[in-house]
matplotlib code that plots the C-alpha trace (Angstrom):
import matplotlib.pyplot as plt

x = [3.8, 8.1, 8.6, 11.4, 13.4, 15.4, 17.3, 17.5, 18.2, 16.4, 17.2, 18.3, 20.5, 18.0, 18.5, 15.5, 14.3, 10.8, 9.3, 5.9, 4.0, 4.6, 2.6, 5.1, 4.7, 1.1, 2.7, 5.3, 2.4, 0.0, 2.9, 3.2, -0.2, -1.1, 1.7, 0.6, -1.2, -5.1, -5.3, -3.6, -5.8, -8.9, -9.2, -8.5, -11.5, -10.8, -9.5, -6.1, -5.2, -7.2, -5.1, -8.3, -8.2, -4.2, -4.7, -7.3, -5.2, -2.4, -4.4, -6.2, -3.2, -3.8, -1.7, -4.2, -6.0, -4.5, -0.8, 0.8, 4.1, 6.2, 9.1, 11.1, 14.4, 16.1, 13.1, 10.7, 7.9, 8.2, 5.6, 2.9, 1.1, -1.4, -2.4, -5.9, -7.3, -10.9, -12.5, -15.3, -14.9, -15.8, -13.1, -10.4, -8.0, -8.7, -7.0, -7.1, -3.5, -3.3, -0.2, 0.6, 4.2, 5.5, 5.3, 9.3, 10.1, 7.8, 8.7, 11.8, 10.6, 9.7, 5.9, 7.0, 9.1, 6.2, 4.1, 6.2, 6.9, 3.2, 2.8, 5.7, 3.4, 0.2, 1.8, 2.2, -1.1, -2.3, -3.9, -4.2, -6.2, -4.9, -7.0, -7.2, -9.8, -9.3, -11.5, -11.6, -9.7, -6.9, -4.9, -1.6, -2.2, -4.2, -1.4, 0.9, -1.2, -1.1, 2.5, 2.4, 0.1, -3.4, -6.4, -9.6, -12.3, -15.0, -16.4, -19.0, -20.6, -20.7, -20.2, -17.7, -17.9, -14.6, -14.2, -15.4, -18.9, -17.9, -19.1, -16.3, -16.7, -14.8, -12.3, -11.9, -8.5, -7.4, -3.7, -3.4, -0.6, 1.8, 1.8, 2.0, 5.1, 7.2, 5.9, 7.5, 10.5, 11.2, 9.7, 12.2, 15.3, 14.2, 14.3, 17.7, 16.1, 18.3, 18.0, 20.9, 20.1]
y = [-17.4, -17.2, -15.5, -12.8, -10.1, -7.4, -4.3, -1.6, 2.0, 4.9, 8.4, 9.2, 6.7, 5.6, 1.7, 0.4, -3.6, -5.0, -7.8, -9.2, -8.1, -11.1, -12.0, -10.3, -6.7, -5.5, -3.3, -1.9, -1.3, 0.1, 3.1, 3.5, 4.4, 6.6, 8.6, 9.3, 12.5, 12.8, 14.0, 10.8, 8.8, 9.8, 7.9, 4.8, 2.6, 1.6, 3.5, 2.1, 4.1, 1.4, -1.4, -3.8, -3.2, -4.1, -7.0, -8.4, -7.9, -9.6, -12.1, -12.8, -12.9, -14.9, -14.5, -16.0, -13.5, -10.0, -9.5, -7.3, -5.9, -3.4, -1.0, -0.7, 1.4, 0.9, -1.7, 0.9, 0.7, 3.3, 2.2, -0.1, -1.6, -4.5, -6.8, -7.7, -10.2, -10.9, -13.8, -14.1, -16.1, -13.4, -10.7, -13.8, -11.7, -8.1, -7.4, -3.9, -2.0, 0.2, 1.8, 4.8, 5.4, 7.7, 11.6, 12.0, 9.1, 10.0, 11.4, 9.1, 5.6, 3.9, 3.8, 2.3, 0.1, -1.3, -1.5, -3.1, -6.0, -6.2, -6.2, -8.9, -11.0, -10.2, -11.9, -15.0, -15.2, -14.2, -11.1, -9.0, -6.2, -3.8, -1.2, 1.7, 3.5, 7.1, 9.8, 12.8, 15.0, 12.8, 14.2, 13.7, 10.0, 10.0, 11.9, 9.2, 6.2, 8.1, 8.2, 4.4, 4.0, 4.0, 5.5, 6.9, 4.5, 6.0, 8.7, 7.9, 11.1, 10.9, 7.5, 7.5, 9.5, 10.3, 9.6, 13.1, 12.4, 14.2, 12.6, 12.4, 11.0, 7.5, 7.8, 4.2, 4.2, 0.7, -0.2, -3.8, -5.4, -5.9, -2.1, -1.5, -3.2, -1.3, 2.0, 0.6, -0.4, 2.9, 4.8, 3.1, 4.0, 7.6, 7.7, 5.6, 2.8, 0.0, -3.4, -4.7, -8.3]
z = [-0.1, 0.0, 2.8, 1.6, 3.0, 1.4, 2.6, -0.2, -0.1, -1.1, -3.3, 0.1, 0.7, 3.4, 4.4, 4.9, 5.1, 3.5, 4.8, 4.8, 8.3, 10.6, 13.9, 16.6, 14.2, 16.7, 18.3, 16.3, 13.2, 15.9, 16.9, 12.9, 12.7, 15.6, 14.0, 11.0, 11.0, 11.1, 8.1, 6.2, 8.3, 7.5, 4.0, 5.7, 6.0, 9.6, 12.8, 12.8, 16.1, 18.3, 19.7, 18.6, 14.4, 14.8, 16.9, 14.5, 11.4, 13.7, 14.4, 11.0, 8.9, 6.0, 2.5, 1.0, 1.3, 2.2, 1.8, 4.6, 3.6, 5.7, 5.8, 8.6, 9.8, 12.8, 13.7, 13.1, 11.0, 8.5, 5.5, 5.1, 1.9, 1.3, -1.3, -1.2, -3.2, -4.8, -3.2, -5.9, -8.8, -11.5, -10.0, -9.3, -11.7, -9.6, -6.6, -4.4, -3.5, -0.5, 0.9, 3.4, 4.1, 7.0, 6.1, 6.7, 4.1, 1.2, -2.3, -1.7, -3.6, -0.8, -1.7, -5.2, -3.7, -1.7, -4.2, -6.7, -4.1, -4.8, -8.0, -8.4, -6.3, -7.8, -11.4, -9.6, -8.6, -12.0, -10.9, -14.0, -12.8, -9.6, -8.1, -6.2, -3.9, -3.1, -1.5, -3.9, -1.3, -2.0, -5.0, -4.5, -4.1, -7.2, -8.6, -7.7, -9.1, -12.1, -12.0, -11.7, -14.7, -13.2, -14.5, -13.4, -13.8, -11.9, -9.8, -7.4, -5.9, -1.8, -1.5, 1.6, 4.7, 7.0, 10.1, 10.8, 9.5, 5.9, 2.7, -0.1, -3.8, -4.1, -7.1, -8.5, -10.1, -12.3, -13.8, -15.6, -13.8, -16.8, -17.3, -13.7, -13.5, -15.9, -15.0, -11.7, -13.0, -14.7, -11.6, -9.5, -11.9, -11.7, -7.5, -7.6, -5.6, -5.1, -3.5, -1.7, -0.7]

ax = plt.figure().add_subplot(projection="3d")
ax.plot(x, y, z, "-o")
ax.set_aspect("equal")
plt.show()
């Protein structure tokens, strides 16, 4: 992968730099995430408050295959998104988005503008396919794949359980990646995101 770097600014005229998550990030992505309330962490498919999960990402890094991308302001990390791709032959072309952005910065374009840093990289790798999997609790977030172009695949009753013990129905949400990306580009003209350099 070209490693990259660009500072843009949000609706809010916000400065903020993206980057790909680099080996020296541990600590700064494990204050991120203990800071992001409970109740945004309990889709997440690991417990991202323990020093342990972080220092294996850290330590595992591998574009190849999971793509790390962060936010920061001030050299604070202020979103987070990954690329991960299919391993297996028959799903090559599929790859799975996730993204959580701090709760001050959202509704701004900063999860789009994650996610389109994505989706630029998922053409060339010739992923075709993007998905997304949500508990049924979260609706905003499915409101805002659907913003991006996604649709609702599937429902699978109870298939997940929180980190409270709860079971939730996964929502399986799909976009093709050629759609995705001008949703994007029109979602991004909309919240006046603008890269800089």
């Amino acid at each position: 992968m070209k490693q990259f770097s660009k500072t843009i600014k949000l609706k809010d005229n916000t400065t903020v730099v993206v980057r790909p998550l680099s080996k020296g990030d541990g600590p700064a992505l494990l204050k991120f995430f203990t800071e992001v309330p409970e109740d945004d962490r309990l889709f997440l498919k690991e417990d991202v408050t323990e020093k342990e999960v972080i220092d294996r990402w850290i330590n595992e890094l591998d574009f190849d295959k999971v793509l790390p991308i962060i936010a920061e302001k001030d050299s604070a990390i202020i979103g987070d998104a990954t690329l991960h791709f299919n391993r297996y032959r028959w799903q090559l072309h599929m790859a799975e988005i996730r993204c959580v952005v701090a709760k001050e910065h959202q509704q701004k374009g900063l999860g789009t503008t994650l996610m389109r840093e994505l989706v630029s990289f998922a053409q060339q790798k010739n992923v075709s396919k993007i998905r997304a999997n949500l508990m049924d609790t979260q609706t905003s977030a499915q409101r805002a794949f659907k913003r991006l172009g996604f649709k609702k695949e599937a429902e699978l009753k109870d298939f997940l359980i929180d980190k409270k013990g709860k079971p939730h129905n996964l929502i399986l949400m799909v976009n093709n990646v050629a759609e995705m990306w001008k949703e994007m580009e029109d979602l991004l003209i909309l919240y006046d995101v603008k890269t800089m350099y």
